[in-house]
C-alpha positions in Angstrom: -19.3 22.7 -9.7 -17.4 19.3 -9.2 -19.4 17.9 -11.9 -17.5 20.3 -14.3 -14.7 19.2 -13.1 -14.8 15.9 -13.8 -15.5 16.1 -17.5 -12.6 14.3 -19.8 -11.2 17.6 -20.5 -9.6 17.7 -16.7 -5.9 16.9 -16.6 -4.7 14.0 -14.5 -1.4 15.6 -13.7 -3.2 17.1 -10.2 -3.0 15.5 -7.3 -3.7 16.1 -3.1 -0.7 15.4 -1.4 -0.6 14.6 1.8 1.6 15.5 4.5 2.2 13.5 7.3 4.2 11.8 10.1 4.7 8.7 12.5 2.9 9.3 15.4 0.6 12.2 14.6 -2.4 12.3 15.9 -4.9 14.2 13.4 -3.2 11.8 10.5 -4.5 9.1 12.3 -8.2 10.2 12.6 -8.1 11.0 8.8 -6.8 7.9 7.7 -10.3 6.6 10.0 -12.3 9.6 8.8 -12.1 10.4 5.3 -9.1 7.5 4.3 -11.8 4.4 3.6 -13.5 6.2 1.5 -11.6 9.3 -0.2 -10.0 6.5 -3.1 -13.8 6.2 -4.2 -14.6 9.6 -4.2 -15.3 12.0 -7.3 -12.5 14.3 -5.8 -9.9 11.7 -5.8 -10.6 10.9 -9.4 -9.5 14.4 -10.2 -7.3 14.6 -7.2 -5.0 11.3 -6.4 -4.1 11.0 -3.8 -0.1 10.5 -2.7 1.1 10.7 0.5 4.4 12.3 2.2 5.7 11.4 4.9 8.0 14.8 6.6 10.3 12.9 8.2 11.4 11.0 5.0 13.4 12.2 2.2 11.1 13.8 -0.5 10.4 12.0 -3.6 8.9 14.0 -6.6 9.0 17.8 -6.1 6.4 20.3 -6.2 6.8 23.9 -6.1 5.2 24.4 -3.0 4.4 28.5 -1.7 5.7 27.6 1.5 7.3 25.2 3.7 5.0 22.3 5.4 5.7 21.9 8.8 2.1 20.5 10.7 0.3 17.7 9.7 -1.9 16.5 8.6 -1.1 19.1 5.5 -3.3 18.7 2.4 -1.7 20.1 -0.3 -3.5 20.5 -4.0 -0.9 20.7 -6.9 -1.3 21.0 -10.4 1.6 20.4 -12.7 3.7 20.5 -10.2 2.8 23.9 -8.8 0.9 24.2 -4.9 -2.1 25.6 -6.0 -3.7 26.0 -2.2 -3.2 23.6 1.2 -5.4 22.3 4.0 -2.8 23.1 7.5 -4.6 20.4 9.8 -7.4 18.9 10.1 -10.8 19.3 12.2 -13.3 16.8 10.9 -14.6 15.3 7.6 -17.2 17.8 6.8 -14.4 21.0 7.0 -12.2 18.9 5.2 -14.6 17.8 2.2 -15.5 21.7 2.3 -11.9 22.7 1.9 -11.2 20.1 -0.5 -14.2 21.7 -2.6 -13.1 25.3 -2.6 -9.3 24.0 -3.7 -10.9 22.1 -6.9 -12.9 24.6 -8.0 -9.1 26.2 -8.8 -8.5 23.9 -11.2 -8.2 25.0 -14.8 -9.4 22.2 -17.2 -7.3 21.4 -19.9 -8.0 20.4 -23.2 -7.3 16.7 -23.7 -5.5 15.8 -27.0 -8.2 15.0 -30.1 -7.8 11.5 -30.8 -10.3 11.6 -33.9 
């Protein structure tokens, strides 16, 4: 199913934003987890990945459904709309399974015809 989703047809403007703070603990063993590696990942070249930190002010907005406050929070938007969220995280094999279920959400676009 990923496969499909990386065809040329995908739209660049989604992204997995990540929420996150000084300190925190399950950040941390992400960033050792699933951080090295996510940037070479068939997921990240659909999904980008930008991080926020909470206790900053917020750069960029996204219509999010709700408020974030845990983190690690893993948050899949698509033109600027929260299309589903990861609250937390466990280990890299929940999270890569998570990750899968939000992309399949993604609705391809068609890319302009530069013929």
């Amino acid at each position: 199913m990923i496969a499909a989703l990386l065809c040329p047809t995908v739209s660049q403007s989604a992204e997995l934003l990540m929420y996150e703070r000084a300190g925190c603990v399950w950040c941390a063993r992400w960033d050792r987890d699933v951080g090295p590696v996510y940037d070479k990942t068939d997921e990240a070249k659909v999904l980008p990945l930008r991080r926020i930190n909470l206790d900053k002010p917020a750069t960029g907005s996204v219509e999010l459904t709700a408020p974030v406050h845990f983190t690690p929070t893993f948050v899949v938007s698509d033109h600027g709309r929260e299309i589903g969220r990861i609250t937390g995280y466990i280990n890299d094999d929940a999270f890569w399974g998570l990750l899968g279920t939000l992309l399949s959400k993604i609705e391809p676009r068609p890319q302009p015809d530069h013929s």
